[in-house]
Structures are given as C-alpha cells and as structure tokens.
C-alpha positions in Angstrom: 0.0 0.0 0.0 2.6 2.3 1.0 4.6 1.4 -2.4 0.8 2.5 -4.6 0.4 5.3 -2.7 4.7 6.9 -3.1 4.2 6.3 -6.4 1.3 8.3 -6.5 2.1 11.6 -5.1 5.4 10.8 -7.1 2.9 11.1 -10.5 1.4 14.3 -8.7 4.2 15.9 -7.9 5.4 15.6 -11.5 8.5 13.8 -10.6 8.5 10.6 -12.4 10.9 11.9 -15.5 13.6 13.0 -13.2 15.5 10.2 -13.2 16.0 9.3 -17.0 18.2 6.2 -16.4 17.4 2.8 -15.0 19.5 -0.3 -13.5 18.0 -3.3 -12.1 19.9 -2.8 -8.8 19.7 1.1 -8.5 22.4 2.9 -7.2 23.5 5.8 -4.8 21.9 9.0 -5.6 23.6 12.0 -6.1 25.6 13.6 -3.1 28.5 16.2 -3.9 27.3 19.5 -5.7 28.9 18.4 -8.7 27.1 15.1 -8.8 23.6 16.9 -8.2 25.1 19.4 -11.1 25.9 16.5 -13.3 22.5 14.7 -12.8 20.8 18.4 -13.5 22.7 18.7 -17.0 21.8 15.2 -17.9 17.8 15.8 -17.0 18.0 18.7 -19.4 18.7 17.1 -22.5 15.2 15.6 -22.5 12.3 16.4 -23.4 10.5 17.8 -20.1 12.8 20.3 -19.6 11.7 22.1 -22.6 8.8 22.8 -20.9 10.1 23.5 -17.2 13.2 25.8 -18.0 12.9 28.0 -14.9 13.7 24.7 -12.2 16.4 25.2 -10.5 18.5 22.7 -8.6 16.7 22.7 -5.7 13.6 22.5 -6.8 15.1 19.2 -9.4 16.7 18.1 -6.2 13.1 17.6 -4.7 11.5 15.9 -7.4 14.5 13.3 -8.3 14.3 12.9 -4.1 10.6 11.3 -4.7 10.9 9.4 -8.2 14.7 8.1 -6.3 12.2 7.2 -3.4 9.9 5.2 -4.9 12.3 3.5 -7.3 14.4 2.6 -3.9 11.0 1.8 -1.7 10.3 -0.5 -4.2 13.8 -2.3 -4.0 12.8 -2.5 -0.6 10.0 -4.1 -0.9 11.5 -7.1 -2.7 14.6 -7.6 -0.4 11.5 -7.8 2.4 9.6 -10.6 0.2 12.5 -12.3 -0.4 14.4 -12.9 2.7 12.0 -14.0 4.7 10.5 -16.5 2.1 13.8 -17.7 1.7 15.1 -18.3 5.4 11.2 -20.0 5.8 11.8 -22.5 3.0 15.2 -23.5 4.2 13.2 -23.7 7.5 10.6 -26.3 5.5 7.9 -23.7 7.2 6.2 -22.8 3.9 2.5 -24.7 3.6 2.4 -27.5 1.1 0.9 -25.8 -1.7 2.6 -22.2 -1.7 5.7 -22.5 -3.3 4.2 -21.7 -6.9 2.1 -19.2 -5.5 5.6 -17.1 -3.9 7.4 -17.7 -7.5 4.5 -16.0 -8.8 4.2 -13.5 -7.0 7.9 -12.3 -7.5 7.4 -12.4 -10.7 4.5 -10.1 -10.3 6.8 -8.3 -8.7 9.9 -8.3 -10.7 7.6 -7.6 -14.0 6.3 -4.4 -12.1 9.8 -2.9 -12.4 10.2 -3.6 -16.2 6.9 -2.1 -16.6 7.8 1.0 -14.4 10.7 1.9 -16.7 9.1 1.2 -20.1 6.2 3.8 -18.6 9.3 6.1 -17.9 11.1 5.8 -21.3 7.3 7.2 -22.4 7.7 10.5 -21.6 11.6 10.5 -22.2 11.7 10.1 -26.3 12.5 12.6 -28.9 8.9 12.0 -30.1 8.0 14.4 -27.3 9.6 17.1 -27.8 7.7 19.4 -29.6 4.1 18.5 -27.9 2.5 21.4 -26.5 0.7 19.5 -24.1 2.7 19.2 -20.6 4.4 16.1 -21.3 4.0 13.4 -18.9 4.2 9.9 -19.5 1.8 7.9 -21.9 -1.6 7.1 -19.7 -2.0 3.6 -21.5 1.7 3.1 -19.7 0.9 4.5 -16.4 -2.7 2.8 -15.9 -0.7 -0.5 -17.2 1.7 0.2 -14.4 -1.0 0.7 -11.7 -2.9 -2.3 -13.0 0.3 -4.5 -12.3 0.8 -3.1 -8.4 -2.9 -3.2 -7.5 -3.0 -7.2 -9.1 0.3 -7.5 -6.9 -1.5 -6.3 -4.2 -4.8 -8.4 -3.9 -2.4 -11.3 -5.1 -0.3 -10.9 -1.6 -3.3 -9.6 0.5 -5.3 -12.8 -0.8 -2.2 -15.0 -0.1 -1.7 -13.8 3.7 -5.4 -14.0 4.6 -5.1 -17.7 3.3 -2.2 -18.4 5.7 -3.3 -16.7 8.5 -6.5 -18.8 8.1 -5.3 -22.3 7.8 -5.4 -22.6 11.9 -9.0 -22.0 10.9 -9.9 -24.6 8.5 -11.9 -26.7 11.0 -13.8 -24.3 12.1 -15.3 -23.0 8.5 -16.1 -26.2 8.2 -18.0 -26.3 11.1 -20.1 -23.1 10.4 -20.4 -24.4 7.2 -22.3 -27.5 8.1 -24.5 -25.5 10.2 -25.8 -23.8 7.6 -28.8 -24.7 5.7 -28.5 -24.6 2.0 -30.6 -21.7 1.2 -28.0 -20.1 3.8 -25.2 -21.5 1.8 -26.6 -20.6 -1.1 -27.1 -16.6 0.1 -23.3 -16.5 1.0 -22.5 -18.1 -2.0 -24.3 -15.4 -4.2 -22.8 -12.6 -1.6 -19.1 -14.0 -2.4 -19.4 -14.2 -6.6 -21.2 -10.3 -6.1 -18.0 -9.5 -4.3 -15.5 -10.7 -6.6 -17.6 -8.4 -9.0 -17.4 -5.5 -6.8 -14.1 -6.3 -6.3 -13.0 -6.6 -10.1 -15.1 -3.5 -10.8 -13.0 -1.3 -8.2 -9.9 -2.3 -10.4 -11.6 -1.0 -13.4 -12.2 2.2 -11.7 -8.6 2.5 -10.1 -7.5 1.8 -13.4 -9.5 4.4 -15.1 -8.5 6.6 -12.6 -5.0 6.1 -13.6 -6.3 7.1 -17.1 -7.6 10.8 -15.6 -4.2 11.4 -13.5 -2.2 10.4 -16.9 -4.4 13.3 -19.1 -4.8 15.3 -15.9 -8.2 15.2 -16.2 -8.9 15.9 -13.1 -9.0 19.7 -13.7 -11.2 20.3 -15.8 -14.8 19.9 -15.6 -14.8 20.4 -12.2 -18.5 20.7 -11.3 -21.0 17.9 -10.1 -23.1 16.3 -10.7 -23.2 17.7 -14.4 -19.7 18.3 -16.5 -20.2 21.8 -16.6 -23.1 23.0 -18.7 -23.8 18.9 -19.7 -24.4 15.7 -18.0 -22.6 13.8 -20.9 -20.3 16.7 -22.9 -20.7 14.7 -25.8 -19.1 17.7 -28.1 -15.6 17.2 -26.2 -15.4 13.4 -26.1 -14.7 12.8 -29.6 -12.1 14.9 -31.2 -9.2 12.5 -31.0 -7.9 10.3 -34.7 -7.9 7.4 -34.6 -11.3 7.2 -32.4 -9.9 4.6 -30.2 -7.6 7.1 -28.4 -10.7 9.0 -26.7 -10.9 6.5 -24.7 -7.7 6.7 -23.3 -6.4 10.4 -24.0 -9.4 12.3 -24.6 -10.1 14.4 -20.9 -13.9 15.0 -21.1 -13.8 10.8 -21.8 -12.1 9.4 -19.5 -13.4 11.8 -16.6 -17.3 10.8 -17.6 -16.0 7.0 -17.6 -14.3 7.2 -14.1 -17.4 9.4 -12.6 -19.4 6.7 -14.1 -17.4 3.9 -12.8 -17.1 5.3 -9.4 -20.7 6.4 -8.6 -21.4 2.2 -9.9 -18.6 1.1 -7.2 -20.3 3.1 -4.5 -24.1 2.0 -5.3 -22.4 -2.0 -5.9 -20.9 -1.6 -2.6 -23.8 0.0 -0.6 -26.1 -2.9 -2.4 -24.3 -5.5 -1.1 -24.2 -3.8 2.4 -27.9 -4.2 1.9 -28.2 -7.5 1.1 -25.9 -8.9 3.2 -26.9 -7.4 6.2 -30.9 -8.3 5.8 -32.2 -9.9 9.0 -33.1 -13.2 6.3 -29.7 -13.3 5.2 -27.5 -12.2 7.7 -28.0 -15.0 9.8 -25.6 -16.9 6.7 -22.2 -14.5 7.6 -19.7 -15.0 10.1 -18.5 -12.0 12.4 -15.3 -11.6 9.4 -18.1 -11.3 7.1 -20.2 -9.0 8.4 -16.9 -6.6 9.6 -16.3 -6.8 5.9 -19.3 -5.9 4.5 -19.3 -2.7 7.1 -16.0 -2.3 5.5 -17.1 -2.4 2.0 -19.8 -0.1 2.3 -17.7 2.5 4.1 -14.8 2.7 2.4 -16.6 2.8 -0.8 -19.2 5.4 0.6 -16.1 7.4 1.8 -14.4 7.1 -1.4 -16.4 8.7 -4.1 -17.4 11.2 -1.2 -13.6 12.0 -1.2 -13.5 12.0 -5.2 -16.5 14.5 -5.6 -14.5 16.5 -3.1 -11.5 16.4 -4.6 -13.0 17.1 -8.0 -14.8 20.4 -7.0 -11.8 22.0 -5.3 -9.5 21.3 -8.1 -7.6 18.3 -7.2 -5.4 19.3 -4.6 -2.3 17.3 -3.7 -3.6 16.4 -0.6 -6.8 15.4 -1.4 -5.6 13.6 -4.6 -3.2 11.6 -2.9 -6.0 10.5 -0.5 -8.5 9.7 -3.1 -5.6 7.1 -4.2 -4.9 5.9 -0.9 -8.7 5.4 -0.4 -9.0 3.7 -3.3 -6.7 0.5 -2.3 -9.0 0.9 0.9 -12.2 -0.2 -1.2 -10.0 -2.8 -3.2 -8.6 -4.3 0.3 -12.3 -4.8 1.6 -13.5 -6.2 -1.7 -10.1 -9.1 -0.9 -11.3 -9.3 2.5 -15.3 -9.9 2.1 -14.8 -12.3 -0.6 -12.1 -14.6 1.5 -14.0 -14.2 4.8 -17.2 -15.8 2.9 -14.3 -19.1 1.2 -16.9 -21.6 3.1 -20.0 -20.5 0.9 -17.1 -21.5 -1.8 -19.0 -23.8 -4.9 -17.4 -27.3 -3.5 -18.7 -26.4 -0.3 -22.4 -25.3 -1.1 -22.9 -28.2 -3.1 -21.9 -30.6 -0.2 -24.3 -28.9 1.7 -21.0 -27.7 3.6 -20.2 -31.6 4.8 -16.5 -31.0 3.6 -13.9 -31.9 6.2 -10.6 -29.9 6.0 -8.0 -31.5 4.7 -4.5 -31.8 6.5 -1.6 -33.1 5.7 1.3 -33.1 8.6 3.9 -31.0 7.7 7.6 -33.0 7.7 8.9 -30.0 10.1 7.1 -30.1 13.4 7.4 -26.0 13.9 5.4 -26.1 10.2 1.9 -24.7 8.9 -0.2 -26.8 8.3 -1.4 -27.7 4.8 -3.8 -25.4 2.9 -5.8 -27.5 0.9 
C-alpha cells in the first residue's frame, strides 16, 4: 500500500521523469554539488525540460528525491519478500501448496519494475519534444503500471489472509455444516457479487490512472453535471484514430471514471444491503459481516472524497487520499470475498459436509497444509 500510494504523489508531484536512467539494482543518488550538477545537465537534454526551463537545482533536487524514493522503496520491498521467504523455505515452514504461488508473486513483482521503466522511457523520447501539451508519461503506460501493483496487491493480500486462516480450517467447516442450503446458497451469491465488486474497483482504479495520466482531473470540475452537460458529448470525440478517446481524450475518461465510481459506491452500498438483511445475515460469520461494514464504508467514503477532490480542483492532498482510499475499497472487496471461502461452490454443493483437509507438515514447527 505504502509502495501505490509513493508512487502516486510521485505522478502528482510531477517527478517521475527526473531520473532518466534505470539499473535493475539502483544505485546511490547524487551527493556532492557536482554530482547533483551532473544529474541536472543530464535531465536537461530531455524532453521535459523544454517545458520547465525556470527549475532550478533545488527544486530538481526535490522531485528526483521522490521518483529516487519510490524506485528505492520498491527495491525495498522485494529484499522484504524475499528474505523472509527464503530463510522459511530453508526452514521447510512454507505450507504444502505455496511454493508456486511465492514464484509468482515475484514475478508479479519483478515484472512491475520492467513495466515501471518502459512507462518512464514514455515520456523521455524525442517524439516528445515538440508537444505542446505538458508532457507526462503515456496514460495507457501509467494505468498499465497501476494495473500490475494493484494485481500484486490483492495477489499478496489474498495469499496472507489464506495463511493466516489455515489454523481455521476446521472451524469453517464447522459453520459451514450449520448452515442450511438456502443459507449457503445466500453467501454463495454474496461472495461471486464481491468478486464483481471487487474486479469493478480495479476497473475504476484503473480508469483513474487514465484521468491522472491526461490530468483530467482539472477540468470539468463541477458535479453532478460536467459543466453545462451531464454527458459533454461535443468534447469526447475529437481525438484520430477514435480509439484514443478512450484513453487520452479528458472530457472521456473523466465521464468514464465518474461513471465507474458512482457504480462502485451504489455496488458496494447494495451488497451492504443484502448482506446485512435480517433473512440473510444469519448466513455470515463475524469476518463477514466486519467486511461488509468495510465495503460499504470505504466505498461510501471514497467517491465522497472524489467528488471532493473534483470540485476544489484536485489538490495534492486530497488527490493523494482519493488514491490511498482507493486501495481501501479494493482491500475490503479481498477481504469480504475470503472471509465468505466456506460459501465457496465445492462447499455449497456438499451442503458444507467438507472436512478440511490436513496433511502433517515433515517439520514439526510447520503450517499446516492449505488445501
């Protein structure tokens, strides 16, 4: 979370083409005057400094000090992934299972760093140079970059939830059994409506990424109408080929996140209603209920924070915490949808008569298995 949310005020503080070199490994950032000099010279042969010729050193300084950040922070986060899964493997503490699922995810995470620098190299090309748009890097690049942390993300959340509950397999099985079927069959509907929920606040994060990329963000900044219109039809079609409104045009993709959005929030609050009816809620355990509280808030919170945000111009602050809030919506999504695993399809067509399966780990100090 912390790593989605650097990069983000990293994007809003219009740092991310400071540093126009990349190395797997990273290195030390500049120290003497004459380094920070060097570094300077070297940002001004490309293309963003055609457009921001009265920067000086210090204020370079500050915006290579974030984009440096979050490169390093990112680093960071790996080393943290890695050591620990290492030193449990040699232990034989990893579940039976899991292995696959750690290669993958660093992977996920090693591809995220490719993908970070071929979003940079966007906005660093001589193709750029004579735009009169502020150049920034391409949006496709920078949504496809977000798109890879926030999968990252829900892949890690999703994996930790499901070790932290393997103590607990027994006893969703036991609720499970107590359930009637029409019970099982209400928490079975409530869990595929929150995979939807969930997969819809990833289009909307994503689309999101599309509005910071065109900084949309400031314009049209009136609600519920876009300006004079509820649909400004007139600007959301003036880019050739037509397939690039959807992705660079600003009156397009700020009506398709509003759109998106406002459809999270009333998902959200509808499955706070459902699941919470005095019929239904007898199916949910306490986890499930906490996350449908969760759900609802954070998604009622959100678009309230994004409406905000939108009328006083998209402030730092408040942009940065309409990001940050975002991850909040997808995290509760995660967490409803694996707090309701016994209304999982195997399970409600048992009638929820499926004992847990577990296999003794060789190493006594082990988890135990997670099938």
């Amino acid at each position: 979370v912390g790593m989605i949310h650097v990069g983000g005020v990293t994007r809003l503080t219009q740092s991310g083409l400071s540093m126009t070199t990349w190395s797997p490994l990273g290195s030390l950032p500049p120290i003497t005057q004459e380094e920070w000099e060097t570094e300077f010279d070297r940002y001004k042969q490309f293309p963003e400094w055609q457009q921001r010729k009265s920067m000086t050193l210090s204020d370079f300084k500050f915006i290579y000090g974030w984009e440096y950040g979050h490169r390093m922070l990112g680093r960071t986060v790996g080393l943290i992934f890695c050591l620990p899964w290492l030193y449990f493997t040699a232990s034989g503490k990893i579940p039976k299972g899991y292995q696959g699922r750690m290669v993958g995810l660093l992977a996920m995470g090693g591809t995220q760093g490719l993908v970070g620098w071929w979003m940079v190299r966007s906005g660093l090309g001589d193709d750029r140079r004579d735009e009169k748009r502020e150049i920034r890097v391409r949006p496709v690049r920078l949504a496809t970059h977000l798109t890879m942390a926030v999968a990252t993300y829900g892949a890690l959340l999703w994996t930790g939830l499901d070790i932290l509950g393997l103590p607990h397999q027994a006893t969703i099985a036991e609720h499970a059994s107590k359930l009637s079927k029409e019970a099982l069959r209400h928490a079975s509907r409530l869990r595929a409506a929150t995979f939807g929920l969930t997969a819809l606040t990833g289009v909307t994060i994503v689309s999101g990424a599309l509005v910071a990329g065109n900084d949309a963000g400031r314009a049209y900044n009136t609600f519920p109408k876009m300006g004079d219109d509820w649909i400004p039809t007139q600007d959301m079609w003036d880019s050739d080929p037509w397939y690039k409104n959807f992705h660079e045009n600003t009156a397009m993709v700020q009506f398709n996140h509003r759109v998106l959005g406002i459809s999270t929030a009333g998902v959200a609050l509808g499955i706070l209603g459902l699941g919470l009816s005095p019929v239904r809620a007898k199916a949910l355990t306490p986890q499930g209920r906490h996350g449908l509280y969760a759900v609802g808030i954070a998604a009622a919170g959100q678009v309230t924070l994004g409406i905000t945000a939108l009328l006083h111009y998209v402030p730092l602050s408040l942009a940065a915490a309409h990001q940050l809030g975002s991850i909040v919506v997808f995290s509760s999504g995660v967490y409803l949808a694996h707090s309701l695993r016994y209304a999982r399809p195997a399970l409600v067509r048992s009638g929820g008569r499926i004992a847990p399966k577990v296999t003794p780990p060789k190493n006594p100090h082990a988890i135990p298995n997670a099938a």
